[in-house]
FIGUVEX-465039 format. One record per atom (N, C-alpha, C): x, y, z. Coordinates in steps of 0.001 Angstrom, whole numbers, plus 500000, padded with zeros to 6 digits. Atoms other than C-alpha are relative to their C-alpha. Layout:
# FIGUVEX-465039
XYZ
...
***
This chain:
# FIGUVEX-465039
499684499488498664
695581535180522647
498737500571500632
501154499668499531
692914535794524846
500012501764501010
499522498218499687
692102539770526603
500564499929501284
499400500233498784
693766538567529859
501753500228499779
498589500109500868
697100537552527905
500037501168499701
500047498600500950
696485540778525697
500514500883500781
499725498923498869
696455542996528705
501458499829500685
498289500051499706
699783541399530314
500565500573498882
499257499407500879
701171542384527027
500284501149499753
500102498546499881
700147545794527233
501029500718501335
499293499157498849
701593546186530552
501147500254499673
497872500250500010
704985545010529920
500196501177498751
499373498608500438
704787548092527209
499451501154500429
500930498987499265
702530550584529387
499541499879501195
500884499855499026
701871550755532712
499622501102500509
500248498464499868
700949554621532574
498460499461499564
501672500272500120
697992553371530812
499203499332500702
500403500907498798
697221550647533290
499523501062500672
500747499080498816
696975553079535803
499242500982499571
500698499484500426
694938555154533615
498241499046500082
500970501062500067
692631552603532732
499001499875501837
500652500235498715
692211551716536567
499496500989500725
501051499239499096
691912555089537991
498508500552499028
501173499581500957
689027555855534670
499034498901500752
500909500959499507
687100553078536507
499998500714501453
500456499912498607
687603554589540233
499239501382499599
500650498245500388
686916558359538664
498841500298499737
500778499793501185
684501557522536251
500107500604499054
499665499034500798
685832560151534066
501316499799499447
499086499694500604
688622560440531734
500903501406500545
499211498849499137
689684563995533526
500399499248501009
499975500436498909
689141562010536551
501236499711500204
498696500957500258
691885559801535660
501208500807499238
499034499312499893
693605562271534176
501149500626501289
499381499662499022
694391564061537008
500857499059501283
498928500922499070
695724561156539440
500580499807499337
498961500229501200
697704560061536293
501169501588500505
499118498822499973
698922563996536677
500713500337498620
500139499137501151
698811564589533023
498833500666499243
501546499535500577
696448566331530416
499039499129499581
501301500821500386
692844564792529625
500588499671498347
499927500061501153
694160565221526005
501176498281499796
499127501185500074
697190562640526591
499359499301500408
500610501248499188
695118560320528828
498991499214498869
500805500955501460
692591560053526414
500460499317498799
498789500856501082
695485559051523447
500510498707500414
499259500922498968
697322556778526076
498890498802499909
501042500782500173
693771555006526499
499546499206498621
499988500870501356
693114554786522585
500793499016499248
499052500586500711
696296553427522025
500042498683500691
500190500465498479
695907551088525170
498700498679499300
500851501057501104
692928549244522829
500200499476498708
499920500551501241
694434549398519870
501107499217499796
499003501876499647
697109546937521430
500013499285500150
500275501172499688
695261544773522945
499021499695499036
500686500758501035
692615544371520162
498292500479500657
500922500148499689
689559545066522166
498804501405501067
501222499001499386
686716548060523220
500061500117501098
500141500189498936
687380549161526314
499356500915500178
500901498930499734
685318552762526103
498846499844499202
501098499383500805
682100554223525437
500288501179499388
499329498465499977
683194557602524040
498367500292499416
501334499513500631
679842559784523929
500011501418500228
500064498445499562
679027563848524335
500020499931501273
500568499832498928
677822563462527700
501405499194501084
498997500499499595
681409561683528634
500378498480499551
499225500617500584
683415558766528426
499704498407501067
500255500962499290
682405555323530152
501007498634499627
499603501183500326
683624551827530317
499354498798499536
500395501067500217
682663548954528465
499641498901500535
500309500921499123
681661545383529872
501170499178499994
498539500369500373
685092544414528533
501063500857501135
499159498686499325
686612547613529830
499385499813501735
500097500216498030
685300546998533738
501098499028500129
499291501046499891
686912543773533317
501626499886499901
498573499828500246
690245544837531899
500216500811500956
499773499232498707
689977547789534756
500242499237500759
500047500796498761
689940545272537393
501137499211499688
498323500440499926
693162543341535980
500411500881499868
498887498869500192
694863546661535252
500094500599501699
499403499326498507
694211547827538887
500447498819500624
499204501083499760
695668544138539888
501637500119500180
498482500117500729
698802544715537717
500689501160500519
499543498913499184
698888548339539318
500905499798501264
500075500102498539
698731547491542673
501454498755500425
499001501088499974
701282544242541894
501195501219500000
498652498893500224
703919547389540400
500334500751501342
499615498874499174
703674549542543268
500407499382501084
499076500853498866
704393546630545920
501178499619499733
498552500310500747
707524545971543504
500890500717500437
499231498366499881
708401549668543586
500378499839501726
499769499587498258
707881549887547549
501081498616500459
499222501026499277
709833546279548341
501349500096499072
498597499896500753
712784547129545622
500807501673501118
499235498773499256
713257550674547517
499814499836501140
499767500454499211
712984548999550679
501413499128500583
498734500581500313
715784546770549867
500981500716499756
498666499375500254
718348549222548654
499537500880501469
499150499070498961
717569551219551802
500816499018501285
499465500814498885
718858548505554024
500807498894499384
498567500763500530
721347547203551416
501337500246500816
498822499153499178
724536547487553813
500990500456498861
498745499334500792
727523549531552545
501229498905499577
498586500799500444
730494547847550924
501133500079500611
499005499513498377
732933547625553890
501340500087499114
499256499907500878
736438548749552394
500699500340501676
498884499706499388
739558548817554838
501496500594499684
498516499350500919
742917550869554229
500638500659501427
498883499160498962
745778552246555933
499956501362499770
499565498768500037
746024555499556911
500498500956498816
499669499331501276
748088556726554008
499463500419499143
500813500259501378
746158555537551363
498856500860500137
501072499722500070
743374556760552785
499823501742500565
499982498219499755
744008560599553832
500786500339498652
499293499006501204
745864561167550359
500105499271498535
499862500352501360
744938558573547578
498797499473499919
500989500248499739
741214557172548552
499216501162499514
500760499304500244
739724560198548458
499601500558498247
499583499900500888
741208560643545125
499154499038498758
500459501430500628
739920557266543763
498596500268499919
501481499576500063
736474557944544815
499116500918498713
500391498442500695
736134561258543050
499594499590498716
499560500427501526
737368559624539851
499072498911499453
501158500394499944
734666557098540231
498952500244499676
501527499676500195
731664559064540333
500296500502498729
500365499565501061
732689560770537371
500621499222498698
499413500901501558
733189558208534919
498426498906499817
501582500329500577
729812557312532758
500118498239500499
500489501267499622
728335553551533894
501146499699501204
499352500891498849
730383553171537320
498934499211501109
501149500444499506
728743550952539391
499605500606501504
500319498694498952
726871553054542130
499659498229501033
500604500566498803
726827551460545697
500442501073501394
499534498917498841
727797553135549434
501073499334499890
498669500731498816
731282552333550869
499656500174501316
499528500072498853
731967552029554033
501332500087500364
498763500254500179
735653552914554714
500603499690501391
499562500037499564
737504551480557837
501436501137499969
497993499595500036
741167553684558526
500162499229500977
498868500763499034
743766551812560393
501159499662499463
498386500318500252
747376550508560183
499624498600499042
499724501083500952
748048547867557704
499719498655500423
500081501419499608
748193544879559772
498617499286500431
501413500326499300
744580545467561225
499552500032498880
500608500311501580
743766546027557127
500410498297499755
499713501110500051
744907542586556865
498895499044500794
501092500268498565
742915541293560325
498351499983499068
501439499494500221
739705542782558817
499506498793498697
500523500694501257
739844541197555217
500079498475500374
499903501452499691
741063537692556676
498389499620500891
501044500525499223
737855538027559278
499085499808498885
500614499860501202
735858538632556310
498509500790500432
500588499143499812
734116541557558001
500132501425499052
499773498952500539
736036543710555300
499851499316498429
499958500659500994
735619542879551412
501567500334499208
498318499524501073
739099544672550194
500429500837500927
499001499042499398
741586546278551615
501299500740499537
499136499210501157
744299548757550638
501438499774501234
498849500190498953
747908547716552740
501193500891499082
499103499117500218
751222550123552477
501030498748500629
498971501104499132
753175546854554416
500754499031498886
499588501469500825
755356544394553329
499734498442500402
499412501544499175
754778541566555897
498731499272498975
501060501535500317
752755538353554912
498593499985499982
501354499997499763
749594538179553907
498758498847499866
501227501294499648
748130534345554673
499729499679498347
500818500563501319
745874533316552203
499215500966499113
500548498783501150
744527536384550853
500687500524498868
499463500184501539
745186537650547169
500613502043500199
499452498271500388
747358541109546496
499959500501498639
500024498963501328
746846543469543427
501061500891500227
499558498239499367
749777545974543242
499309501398499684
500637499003500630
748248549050542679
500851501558499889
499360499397500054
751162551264543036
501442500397500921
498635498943498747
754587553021544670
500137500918500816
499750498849499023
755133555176547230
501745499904500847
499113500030499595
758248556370548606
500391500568501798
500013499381498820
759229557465552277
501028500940500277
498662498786499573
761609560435553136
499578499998501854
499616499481498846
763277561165556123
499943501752499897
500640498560499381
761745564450557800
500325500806501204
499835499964498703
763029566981560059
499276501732499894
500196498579499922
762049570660561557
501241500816498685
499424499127500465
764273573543559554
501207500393500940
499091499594499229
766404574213562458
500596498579500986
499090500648499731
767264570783563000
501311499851499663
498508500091500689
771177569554562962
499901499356498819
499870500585501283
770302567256560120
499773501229499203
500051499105501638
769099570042557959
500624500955499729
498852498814500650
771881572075557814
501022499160498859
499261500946501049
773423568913555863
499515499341499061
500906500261501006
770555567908554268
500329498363500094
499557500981500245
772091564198554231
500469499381501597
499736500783499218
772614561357556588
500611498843499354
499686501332500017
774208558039556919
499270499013500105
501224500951499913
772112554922557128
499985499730501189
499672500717498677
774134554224560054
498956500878501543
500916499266498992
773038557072562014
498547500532500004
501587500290500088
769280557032560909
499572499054500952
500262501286499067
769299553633562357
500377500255501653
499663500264498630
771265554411565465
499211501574500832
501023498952499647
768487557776565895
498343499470500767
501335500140499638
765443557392568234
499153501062498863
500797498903501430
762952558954565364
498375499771501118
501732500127499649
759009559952566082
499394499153499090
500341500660500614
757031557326564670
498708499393500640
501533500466500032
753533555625563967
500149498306501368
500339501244498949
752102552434566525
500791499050499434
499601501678500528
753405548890565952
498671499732498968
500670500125501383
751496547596562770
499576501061498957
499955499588501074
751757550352560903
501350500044498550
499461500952501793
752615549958557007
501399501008500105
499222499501499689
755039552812557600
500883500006500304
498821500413499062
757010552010560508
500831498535499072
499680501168500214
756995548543559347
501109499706498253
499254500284501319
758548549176555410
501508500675500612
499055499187499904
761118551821556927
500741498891501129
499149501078498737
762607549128559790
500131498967499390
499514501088500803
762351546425557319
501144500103499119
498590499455500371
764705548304555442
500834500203500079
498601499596499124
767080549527557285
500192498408500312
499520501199499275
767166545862558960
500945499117498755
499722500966500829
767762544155555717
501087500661498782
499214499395500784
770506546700554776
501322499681501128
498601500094498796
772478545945558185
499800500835500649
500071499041498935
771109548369560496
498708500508500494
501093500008499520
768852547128562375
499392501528501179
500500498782498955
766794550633564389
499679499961500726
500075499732498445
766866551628567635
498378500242500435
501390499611499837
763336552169569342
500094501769499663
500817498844500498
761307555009568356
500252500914501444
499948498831499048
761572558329570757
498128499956500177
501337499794500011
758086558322570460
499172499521498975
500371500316501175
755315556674569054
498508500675500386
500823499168500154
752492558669567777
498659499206499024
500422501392500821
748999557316566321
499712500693498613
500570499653501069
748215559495563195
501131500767499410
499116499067500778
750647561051560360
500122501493500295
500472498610499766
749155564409561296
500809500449501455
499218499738498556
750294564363564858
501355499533500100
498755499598500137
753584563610563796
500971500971499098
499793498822500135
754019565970561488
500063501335500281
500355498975499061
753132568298564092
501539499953500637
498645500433499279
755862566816566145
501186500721499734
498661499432500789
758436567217564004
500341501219499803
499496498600500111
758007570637562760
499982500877501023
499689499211498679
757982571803566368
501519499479500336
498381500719499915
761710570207566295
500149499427500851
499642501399498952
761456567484568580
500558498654499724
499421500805500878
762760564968565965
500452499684498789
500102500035501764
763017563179562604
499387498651500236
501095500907500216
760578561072561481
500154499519498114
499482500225501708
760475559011557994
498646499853499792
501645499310500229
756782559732556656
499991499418497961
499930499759501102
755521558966552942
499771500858499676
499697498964500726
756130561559550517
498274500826499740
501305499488499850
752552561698550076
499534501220501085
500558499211499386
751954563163553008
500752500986500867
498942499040499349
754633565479553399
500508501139499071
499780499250501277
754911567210550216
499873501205500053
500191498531499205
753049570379551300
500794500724500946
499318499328498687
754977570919554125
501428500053499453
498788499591500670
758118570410552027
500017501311499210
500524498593501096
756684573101549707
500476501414500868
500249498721499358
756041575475552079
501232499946501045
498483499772499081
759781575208554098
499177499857501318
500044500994498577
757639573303557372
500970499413500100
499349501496499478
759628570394557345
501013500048498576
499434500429500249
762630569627555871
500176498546499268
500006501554500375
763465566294553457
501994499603500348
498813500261499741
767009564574554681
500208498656499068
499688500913500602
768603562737552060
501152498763500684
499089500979499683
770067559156553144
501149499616498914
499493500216501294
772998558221551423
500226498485499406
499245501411499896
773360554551551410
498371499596499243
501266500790500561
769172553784550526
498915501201499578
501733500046500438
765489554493549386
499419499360500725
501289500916499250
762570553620551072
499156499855498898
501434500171501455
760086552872547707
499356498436500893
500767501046499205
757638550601549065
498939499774498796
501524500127500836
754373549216547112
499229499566500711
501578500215499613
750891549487547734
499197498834499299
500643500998500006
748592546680547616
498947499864500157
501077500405499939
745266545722547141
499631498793500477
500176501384499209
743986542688549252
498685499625499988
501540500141500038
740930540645548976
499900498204500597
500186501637499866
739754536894550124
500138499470498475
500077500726501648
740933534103547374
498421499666499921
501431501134500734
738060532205545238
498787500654500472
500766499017499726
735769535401545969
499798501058499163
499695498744500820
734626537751543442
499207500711500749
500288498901500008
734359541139543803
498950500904499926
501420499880500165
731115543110544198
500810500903498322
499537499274500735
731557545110540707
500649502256500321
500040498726499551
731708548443542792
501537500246500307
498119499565499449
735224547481544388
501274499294498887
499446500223501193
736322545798541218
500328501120499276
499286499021500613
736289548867539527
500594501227500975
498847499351499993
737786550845542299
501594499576500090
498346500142499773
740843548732542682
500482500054498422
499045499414500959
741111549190538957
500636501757499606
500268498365499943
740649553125539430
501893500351500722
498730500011498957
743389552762541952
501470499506499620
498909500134501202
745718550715539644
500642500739499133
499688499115500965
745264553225537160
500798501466500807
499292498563499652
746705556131539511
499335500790500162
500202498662499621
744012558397538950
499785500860501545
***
């Protein structure tokens, strides 16, 4: 192997010494080069001995009066500041690239994403080898989570709906249920209980058209025999109808998720139907014959798993 070869070899197990090597040629000195290195003369000088006794070949003078380079050692300086100068355009065009890697676009409904997303995330970072990238998270209603992943401006999406979803692929990833919700001093909650009939035949406060929400709770009722009257009002965020409600302006059917607190704390009322359940499942959505970056692979298994 010749000291050209030799030296690649060295790099690929040292390039501390490389850059030793190269700045001992701009310095002239072994301190010299210590110090841009930014360790002690004592290591630099080891780093260096060891640095020859890999590649096979004299690269110092070592004398009282200091420490020079050989006719070998200029020569190996001049490929080592090469091999330098190659690393540090590596370094600068690899961290160039991740800063203008875009984020991993992720779409979800509302639900999911004010009370089981955030959740998912968390559980993510702290689990040893997850794979680190940004998200990007769209919120919206279910149907536009659908919209997004079919344009293929979104890579996954998280839907609370039941309707149709084309050609794209579903994961379940879990249940959720919906209760009917009213103020404390509504007439329902002195009975706690309704009919299906008169749920259905109730203007209720409720989310836009395409949400996963509206859309499981009217599919239901429809496909029980009672089909629902329009909405008294439609509102665009869970929050602002939970507002609604516990100012007693209606009843609204909400998932449990995001009503739990307010059940806790005697806000809002839960009105048991007697005839059904709303249990709905959540869904993971992605383009077929497309894998997964490994980032959203393991959160839709994160998300599977519940935590």
């Amino acid at each position: 192997m010749d000291a050209q070869a030799e030296l690649v070899a060295a790099a690929r197990a040292d390039l501390v010494s490389l850059r030793l090597l190269s700045a001992l040629a701009a310095s002239g000195s072994i301190s010299g080069a210590s110090r841009a290195a930014g360790i002690s003369q004592q290591a630099a000088s080891a780093r260096l001995r060891e640095l020859e006794q890999r590649i096979g070949i004299p690269l110092l003078h070592r004398q009282a009066r200091g420490t020079t380079l050989t006719p070998d050692g200029v020569l190996a300086a001049q490929w080592a500041s090469e091999v330098v100068e190659a690393a540090d355009r590596f370094e600068a065009a690899v961290a160039a690239l991740r800063g203008r890697t875009e984020p991993l676009a992720v779409a979800s409904s509302l639900t999911i994403v004010e009370y089981l997303l955030p959740r998912w995330l968390i559980s993510m970072r702290h689990e040893p080898g997850s794979p680190e990238r940004a998200l990007s998270v769209t919120a919206t209603n279910s149907t536009e989570v659908i919209h997004l992943v079919e344009s293929g401006s979104h890579q996954l999406g998280f839907i609370e709906s039941p309707q149709d979803i084309g050609e794209l692929v579903a994961h379940p990833i879990g249940r959720d249920e919906l209760v009917v919700v009213t103020a404390p001093g509504h007439d329902w909650a002195k009975r706690a209980r309704v009919t299906l009939r008169t749920l259905a035949a109730t203007p209720l406060i409720a989310r836009e058209q395409g949400s996963g929400t509206r859309l499981n709770a009217e599919q239901a009722m429809t496909e029980a025999g009672y089909p629902p009257v329009a909405p008294l009002v439609e509102l665009p965020t869970t929050s602002a109808i939970r507002t609604t409600v516990a100012s007693g302006a209606g009843a609204a059917i909400l998932s449990i998720l995001a009503v739990r607190d307010d059940l806790a704390s005697g806000r809002l009322v839960r009105i048991r139907v007697r005839e059904l359940r709303f249990i709905r499942e959540l869904r993971a959505v992605h383009a077929a014959g497309t894998a997964l970056p490994p980032a959203l692979e393991h959160l839709m298994a994160v998300a599977a798993r519940g935590d």
